[in-house]
N, C-alpha and C positions, 0 to 999 in steps of 0.2 A: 749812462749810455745804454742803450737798446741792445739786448741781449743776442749774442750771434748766434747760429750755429756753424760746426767747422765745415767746410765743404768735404767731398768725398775725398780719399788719400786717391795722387794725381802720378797713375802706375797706369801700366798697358802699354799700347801698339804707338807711335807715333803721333803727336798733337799737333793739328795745324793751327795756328795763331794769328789769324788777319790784323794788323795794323791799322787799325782808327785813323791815323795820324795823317797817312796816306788816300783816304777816303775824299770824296766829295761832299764838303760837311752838307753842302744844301741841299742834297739828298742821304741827311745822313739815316733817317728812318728807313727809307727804300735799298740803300746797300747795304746796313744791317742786317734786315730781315733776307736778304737775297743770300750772303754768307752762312748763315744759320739755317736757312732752307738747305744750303748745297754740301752741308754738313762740318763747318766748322766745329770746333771743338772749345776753343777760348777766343775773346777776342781780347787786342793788346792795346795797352793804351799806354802811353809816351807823356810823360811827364815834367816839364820842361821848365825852370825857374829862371834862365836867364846869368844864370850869374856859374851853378855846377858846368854848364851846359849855353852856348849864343844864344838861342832860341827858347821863344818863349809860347808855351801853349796852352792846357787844360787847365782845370782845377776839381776841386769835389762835385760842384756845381754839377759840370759836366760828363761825369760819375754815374752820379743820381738819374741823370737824362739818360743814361745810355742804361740801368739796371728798370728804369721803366718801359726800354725797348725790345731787350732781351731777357731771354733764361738763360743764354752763354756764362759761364764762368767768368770776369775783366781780370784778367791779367795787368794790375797796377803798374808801370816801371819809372820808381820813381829817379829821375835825375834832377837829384836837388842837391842843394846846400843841407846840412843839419836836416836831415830828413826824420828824425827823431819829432818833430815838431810837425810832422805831417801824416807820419802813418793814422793818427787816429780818423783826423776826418776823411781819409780815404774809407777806411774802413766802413765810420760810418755812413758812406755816400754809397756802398754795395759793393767794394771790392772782394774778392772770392783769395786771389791772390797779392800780396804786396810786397814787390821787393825794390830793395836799395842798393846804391853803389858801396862798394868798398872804399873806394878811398873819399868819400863825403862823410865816414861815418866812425867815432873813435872807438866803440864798443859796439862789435857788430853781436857779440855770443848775446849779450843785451837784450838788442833792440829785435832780434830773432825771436829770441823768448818772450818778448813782451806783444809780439805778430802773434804769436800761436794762442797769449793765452786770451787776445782777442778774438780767436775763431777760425783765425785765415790760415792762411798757407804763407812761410816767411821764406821767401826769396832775396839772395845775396847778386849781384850784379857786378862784374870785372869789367872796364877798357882795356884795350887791345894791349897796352902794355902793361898790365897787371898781371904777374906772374898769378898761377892755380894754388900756389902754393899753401895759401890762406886757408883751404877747403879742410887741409889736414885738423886745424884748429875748429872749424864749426860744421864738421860734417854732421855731426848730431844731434845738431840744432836747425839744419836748414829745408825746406825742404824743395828748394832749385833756385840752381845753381843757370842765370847766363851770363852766356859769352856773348860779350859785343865783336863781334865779327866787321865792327868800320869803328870811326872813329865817330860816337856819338853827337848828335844836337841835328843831324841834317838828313831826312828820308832820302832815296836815291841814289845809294853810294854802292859802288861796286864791295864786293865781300874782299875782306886781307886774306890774301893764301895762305898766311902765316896761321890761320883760322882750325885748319886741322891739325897741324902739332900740338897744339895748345888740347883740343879734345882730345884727342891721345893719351899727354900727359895730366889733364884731370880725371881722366877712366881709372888708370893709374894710381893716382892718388884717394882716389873714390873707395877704390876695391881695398886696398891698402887699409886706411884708414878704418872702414865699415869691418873688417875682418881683424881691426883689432893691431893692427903692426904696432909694433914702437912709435914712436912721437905722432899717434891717427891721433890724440885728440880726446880729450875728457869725454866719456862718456859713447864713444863709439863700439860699437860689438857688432857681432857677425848677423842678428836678429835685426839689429834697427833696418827702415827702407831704404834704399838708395835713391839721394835725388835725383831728380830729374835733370836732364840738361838742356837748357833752352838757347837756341842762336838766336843772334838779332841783327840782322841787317845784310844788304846783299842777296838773300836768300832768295834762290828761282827755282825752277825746273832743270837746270843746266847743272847744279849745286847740290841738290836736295838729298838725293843718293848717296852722296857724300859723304854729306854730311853727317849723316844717320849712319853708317857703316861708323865712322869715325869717333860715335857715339851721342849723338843729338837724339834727344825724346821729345821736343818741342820745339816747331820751325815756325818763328816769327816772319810773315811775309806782310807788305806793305804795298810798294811797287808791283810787284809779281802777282797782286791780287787787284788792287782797287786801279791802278792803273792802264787797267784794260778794260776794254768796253765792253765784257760781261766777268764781271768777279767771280758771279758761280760759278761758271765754265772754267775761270783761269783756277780756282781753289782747285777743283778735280782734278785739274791736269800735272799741279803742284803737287796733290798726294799720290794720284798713278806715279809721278816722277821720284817721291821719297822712297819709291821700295826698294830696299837693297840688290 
């Protein structure tokens, strides 16, 4: 396999995340570059088998198209079955970032390890009923952490309010952990970075401040961005709206 290199470590101010999924694919060239002109940060892409997840959408194929259209970082998210059996051709299709569900995957400390020493960034993925719990065991291995904020497989869903307890108590858990408490976790210390927290789904202008107070460093929008009849415009008005 073709040699990676890692992306930059994924720290600073708030990350906006446009959602592919949600896109006009028959213009999908022209609202790409419209996003990325208006200053996105990553773009998100949704990953979908049919069977983890109803819906069925991308593949690597589709990867590769989109790492010939942008410099953005792709935010991989994969919702699969045995997703152990996929992070590589992600990777090598251009992903920057690749992460997987928790409960599709029996050894996540693993297959984190085995993302990084690919080059990327290894992201662990929670549904809305998946307690944070988990984070205490692979905080040192990960490096973001999302929260499905709806119940995966369907763009256009309202956000669960139940959305910021849950950031709450993984901040909680985070700091904990990283500083070393009792049961953080093989390998956590007060030095390593903290990751990032990324939401997915729901996420507006209405929401965004929220969120981010609550502890969000990465807002996946979808809806909120391609669904309006200018994305640029709707992106800015998304991040004016993330400031705390």
């Amino acid at each position: 396999m073709e040699s990676l290199t890692a992306p930059e470590p994924i720290t600073g101010e708030v990350l906006i995340a446009p959602s592919v999924l949600s896109c006009d694919l028959a213009r999908l060239a022209e609202q790409v570059r419209a996003v990325e002109q208006a200053g996105a940060d990553w773009l998100h892409v949704d990953i979908m088998d049919g069977h983890f997840v109803p819906a069925l959408t991308f593949g690597p194929a589709f990867v590769a198209t989109l790492k010939r259209l942008t410099a953005l970082p792709l935010d991989v998210h994969l919702m699969v079955d045995e997703p152990e059996w996929w992070v590589e051709p992600f990777v090598e299709a251009g992903a920057s970032i690749v992460s997987f569900h928790a409960e599709a995957c029996r050894h996540p400390r693993r297959l984190c390890r085995h993302l990084r020493s690919l080059g990327v960034k290894a992201g662990v993925a929670l549904n809305p009923a998946t307690p944070p719990c988990l984070l205490r065991y692979l905080s040192a291995d990960v490096d973001l952490v999302v929260i499905m904020s709806v119940d995966p497989g369907f763009a256009g869903q309202p956000l669960l309010p139940e959305t910021y307890a849950k950031l709450d108590e993984l901040s909680t858990i985070l700091r904990r952990a990283l500083a070393g408490a009792p049961g953080a976790g093989a390998g956590a210390s007060p030095t390593q970075p903290r990751p990032l927290v990324e939401v997915d789904g729901g996420v507006g202008p209405s929401n965004a401040s929220h969120l981010v107070s609550a502890g969000a460093g990465v807002l996946v929008a979808g809806n909120s961005i391609f669904g309006r009849p200018d994305p640029a415009r709707a992106l800015g008005e998304l991040r004016r709206a993330a400031r705390p």
